[in-house]
C-alpha positions as CSV (number, residue, x, y, z in Angstrom):
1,X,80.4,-47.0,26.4
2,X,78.9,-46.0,29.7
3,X,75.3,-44.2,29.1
4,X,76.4,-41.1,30.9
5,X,79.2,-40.5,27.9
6,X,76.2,-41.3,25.3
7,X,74.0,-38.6,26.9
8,X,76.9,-36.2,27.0
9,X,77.4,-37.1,23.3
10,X,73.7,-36.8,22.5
11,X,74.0,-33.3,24.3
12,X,77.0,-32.2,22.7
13,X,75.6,-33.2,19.1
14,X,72.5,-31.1,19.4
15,X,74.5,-27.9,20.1
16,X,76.8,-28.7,17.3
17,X,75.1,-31.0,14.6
18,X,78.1,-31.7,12.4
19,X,79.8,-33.8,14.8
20,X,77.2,-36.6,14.0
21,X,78.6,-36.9,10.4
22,X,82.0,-37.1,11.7
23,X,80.7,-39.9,14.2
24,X,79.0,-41.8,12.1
25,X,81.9,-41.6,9.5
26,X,84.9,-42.2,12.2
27,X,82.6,-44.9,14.0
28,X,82.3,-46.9,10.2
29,X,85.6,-46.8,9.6
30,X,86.8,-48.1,13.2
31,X,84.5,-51.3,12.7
32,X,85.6,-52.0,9.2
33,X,89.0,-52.4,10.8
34,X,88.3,-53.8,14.0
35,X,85.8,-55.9,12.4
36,X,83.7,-55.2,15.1
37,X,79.4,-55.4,14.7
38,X,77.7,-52.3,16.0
39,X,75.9,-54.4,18.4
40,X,77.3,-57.3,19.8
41,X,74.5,-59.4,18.7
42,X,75.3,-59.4,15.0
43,X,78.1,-61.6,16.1
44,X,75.9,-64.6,15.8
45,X,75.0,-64.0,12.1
46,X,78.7,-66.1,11.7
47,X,76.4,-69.5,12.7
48,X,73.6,-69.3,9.8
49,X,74.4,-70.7,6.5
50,X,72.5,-69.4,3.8
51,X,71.4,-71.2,0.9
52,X,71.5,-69.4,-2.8
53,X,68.3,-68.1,-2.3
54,X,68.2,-66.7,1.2
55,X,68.7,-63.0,1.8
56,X,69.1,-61.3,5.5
57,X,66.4,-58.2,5.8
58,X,66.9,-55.0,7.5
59,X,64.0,-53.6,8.7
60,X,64.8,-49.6,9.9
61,X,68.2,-48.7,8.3
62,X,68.6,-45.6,10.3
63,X,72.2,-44.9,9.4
64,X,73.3,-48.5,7.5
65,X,74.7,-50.2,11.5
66,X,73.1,-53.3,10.8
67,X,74.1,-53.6,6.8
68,X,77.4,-53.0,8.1
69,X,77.6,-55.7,11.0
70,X,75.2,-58.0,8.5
71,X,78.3,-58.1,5.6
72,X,81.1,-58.1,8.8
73,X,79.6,-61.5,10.0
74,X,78.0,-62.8,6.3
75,X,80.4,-60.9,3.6
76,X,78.3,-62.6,0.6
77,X,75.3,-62.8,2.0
78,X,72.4,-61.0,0.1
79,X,71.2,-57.8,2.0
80,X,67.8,-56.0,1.8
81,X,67.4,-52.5,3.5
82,X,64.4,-51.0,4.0
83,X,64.2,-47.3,5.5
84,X,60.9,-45.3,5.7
85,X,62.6,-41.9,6.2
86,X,63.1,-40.8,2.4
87,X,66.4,-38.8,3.0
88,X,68.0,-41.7,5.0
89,X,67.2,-44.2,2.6
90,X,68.1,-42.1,-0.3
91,X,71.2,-41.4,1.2
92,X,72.0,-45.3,1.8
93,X,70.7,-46.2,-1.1
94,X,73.6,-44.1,-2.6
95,X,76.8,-45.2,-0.1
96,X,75.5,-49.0,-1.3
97,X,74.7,-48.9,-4.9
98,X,78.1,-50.4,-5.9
99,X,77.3,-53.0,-4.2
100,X,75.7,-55.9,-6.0
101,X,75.0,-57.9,-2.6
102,X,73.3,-55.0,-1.0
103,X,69.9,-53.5,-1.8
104,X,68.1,-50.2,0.1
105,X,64.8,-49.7,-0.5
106,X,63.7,-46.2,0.7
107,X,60.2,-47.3,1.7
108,X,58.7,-48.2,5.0
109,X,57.3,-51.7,5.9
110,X,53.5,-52.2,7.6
111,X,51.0,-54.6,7.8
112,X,48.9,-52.5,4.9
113,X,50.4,-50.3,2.0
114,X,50.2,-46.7,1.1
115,X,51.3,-43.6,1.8
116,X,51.7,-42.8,5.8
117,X,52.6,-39.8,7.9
118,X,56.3,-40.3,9.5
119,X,57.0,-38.3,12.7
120,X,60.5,-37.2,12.6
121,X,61.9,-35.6,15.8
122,X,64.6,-32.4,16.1
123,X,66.2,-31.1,19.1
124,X,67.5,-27.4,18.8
125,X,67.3,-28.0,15.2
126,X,69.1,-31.1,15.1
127,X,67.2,-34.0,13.4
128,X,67.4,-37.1,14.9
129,X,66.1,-38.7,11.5
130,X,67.2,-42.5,13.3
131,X,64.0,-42.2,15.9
132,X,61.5,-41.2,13.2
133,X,58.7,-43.7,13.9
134,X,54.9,-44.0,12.8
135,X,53.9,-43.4,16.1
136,X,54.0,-40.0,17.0
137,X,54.0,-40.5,20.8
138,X,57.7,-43.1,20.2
139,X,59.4,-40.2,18.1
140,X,58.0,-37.8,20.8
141,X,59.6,-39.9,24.3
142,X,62.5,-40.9,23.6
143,X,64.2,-37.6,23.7
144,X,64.1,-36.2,27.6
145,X,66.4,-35.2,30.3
146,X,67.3,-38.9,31.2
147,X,68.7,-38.8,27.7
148,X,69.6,-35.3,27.3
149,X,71.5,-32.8,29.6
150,X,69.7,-29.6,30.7
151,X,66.8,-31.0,28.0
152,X,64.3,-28.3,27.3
153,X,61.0,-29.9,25.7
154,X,60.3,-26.2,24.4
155,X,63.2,-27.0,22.1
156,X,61.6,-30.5,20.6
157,X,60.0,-30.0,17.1
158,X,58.0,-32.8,15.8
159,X,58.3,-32.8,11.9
160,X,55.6,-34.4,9.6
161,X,57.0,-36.2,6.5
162,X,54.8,-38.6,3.8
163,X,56.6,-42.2,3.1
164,X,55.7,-45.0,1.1
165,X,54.7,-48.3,3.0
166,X,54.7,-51.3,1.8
167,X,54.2,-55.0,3.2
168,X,57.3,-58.1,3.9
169,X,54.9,-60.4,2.0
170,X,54.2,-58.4,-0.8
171,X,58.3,-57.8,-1.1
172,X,58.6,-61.6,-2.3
173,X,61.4,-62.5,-0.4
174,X,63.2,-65.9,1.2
175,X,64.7,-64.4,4.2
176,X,66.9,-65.9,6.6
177,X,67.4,-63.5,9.3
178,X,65.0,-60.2,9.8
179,X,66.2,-57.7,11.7
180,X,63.4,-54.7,12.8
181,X,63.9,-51.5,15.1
182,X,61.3,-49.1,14.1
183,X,60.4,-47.6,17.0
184,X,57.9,-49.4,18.8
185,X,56.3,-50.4,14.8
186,X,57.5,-53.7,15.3
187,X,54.6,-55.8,15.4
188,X,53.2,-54.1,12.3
189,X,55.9,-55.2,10.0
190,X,55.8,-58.8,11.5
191,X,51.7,-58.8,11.1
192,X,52.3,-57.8,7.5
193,X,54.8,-60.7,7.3
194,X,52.7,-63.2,8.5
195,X,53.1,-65.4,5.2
196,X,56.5,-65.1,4.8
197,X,57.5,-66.0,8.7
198,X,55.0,-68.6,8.1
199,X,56.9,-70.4,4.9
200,X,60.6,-69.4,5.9
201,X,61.1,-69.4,9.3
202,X,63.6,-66.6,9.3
203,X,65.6,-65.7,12.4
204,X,64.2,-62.8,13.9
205,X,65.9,-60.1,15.8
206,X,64.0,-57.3,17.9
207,X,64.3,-54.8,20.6
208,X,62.4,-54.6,23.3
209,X,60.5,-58.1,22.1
210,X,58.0,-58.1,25.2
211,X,57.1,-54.5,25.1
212,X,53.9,-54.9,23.1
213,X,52.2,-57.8,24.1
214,X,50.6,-58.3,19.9
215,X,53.9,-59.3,19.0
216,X,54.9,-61.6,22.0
217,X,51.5,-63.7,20.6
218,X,52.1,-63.6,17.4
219,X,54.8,-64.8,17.7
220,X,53.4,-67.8,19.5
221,X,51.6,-68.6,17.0
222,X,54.3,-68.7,14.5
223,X,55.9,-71.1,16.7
224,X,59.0,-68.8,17.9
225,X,60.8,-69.0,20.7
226,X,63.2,-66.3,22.1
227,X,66.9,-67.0,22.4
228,X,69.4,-64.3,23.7
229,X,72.9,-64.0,23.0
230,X,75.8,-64.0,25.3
231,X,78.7,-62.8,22.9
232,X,79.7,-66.7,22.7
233,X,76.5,-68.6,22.6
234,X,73.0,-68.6,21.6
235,X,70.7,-69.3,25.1
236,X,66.8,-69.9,25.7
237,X,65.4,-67.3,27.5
238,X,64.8,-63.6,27.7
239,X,68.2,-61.2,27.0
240,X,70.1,-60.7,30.8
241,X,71.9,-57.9,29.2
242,X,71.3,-55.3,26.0
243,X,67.6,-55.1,24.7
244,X,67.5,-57.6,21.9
245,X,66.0,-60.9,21.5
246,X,66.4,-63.6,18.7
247,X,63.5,-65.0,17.7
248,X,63.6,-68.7,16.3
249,X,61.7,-71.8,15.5
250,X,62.7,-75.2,16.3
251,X,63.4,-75.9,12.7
252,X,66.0,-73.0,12.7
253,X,67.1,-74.3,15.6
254,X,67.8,-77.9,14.7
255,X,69.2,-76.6,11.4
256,X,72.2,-73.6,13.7
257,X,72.9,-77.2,15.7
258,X,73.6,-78.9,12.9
259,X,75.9,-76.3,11.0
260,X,77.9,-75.7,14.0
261,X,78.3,-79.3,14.9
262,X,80.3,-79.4,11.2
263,X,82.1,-76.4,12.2
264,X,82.7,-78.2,15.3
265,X,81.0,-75.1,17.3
266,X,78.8,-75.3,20.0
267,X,76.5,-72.6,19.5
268,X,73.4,-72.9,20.6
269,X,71.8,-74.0,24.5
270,X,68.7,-74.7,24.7
């Protein structure tokens, strides 16, 4: 989808907010059948092998895209959602709570607990709930005529609502794979995780990895390297197309070479 049909979308949905749900819903659906991952990435979630233990984590739910295309690629795999804005994880932690693979935790994830201030944008009262961020200048920006036809920043209201915010290392968990989009809070959940990338090693995925320099060292020093993917293979190097880069040591490494050499799949190139 072209980005000129997604800001004619985007413009459409603010004037009439109830074609989001039927989206979302239609948009669900049409990957369930398909078996198609939200983002093209999530394709590469077929390679790891998870022991008993080993969970994949969600950082930033939004609207449950990446537990979807998590279960499309690993359909037993353990799943951990977390979502800072109370209604989305609520809601989430409702679609999901048949499942016994799946967990949403309605809480945000820092690098210190307690209770913070989430900024929560709305365009001609239509709340765009999946760019809340702790950083009121990311919920603020994103939203503009680039994005937006005939955007009028009179019409942008910036809501203030309390979350709970926790730490990864206080969570106690083995992941495998961490996916976080929280709108530009990324190295804050990472530098709260510092204990737990440390002892697992987990895949990471992240948007925009070298927007904020903190995390590009951080992740240094954890001994991470960043891989893109090309919709066949797993390469070295910054993405060439999509914002996303994996993140991975060359233990995790060694170990994605292995499993696909005894599923006889060349997946990774270095």
């Amino acid at each position: 989808m072209g980005e000129r049909i997604r800001k004619g979308l985007r413009t459409l949905q603010s004037e009439l907010p109830f074609l989001k749900e039927l989206k979302d819903g239609a948009c669900f659906h049409a990957r369930r059948m398909l078996q198609t991952p939200h983002e093209r990435d999530f394709a590469a979630l077929r390679y790891l092998r998870p022991s008993a233990n080993e969970c994949f984590v969600d950082v930033g739910a939004n609207q449950g895209q990446s537990i979807e295309s998590i279960l499309l690629a690993q359909p037993d795999a353990t799943v951990v959602s977390f979502e800072a804005t109370p209604t989305l994880g609520q809601k989430l932690a409702r679609r999901y709570e048949r499942y016994r693979n799946v967990r949403v935790v309605p809480k945000g994830l820092s690098d210190c607990a307690g209770h913070f201030t989430l900024f929560v944008p709305a365009y001609k009262g239509f709340v765009y709930d999946g760019l809340a961020s702790f950083d009121r200048e990311a919920a603020t920006s994103w939203l503009n005529d680039e994005r937006v036809f005939g955007f009028d920043p009179a019409k942008l209201v910036i809501s203030e609502v309390a979350c709970e915010i926790e730490t990864l290392d206080a969570q106690k968990l083995a992941p495998l794979f961490i996916k976080v989009d929280v709108q530009g809070y990324e190295y804050n959940v990472l530098n709260g995780g510092r204990d737990t990338l440390r002892r697992y090693e987990p895949v990471l995925l992240l948007e925009a990895f070298k927007s904020d320099i903190r995390t590009v060292r951080l992740a240094e020093e954890l001994g991470y390297n960043e891989y893109y993917f090309d919709g066949s293979y797993l390469r070295r190097g910054s993405p060439t197309k999509g914002p996303n880069s994996f993140l991975i040591t060359p233990r995790r490494i060694k170990a994605l070479c292995s499993a696909a050499e005894m599923a006889s799949t060349a997946c990774v190139i270095s």
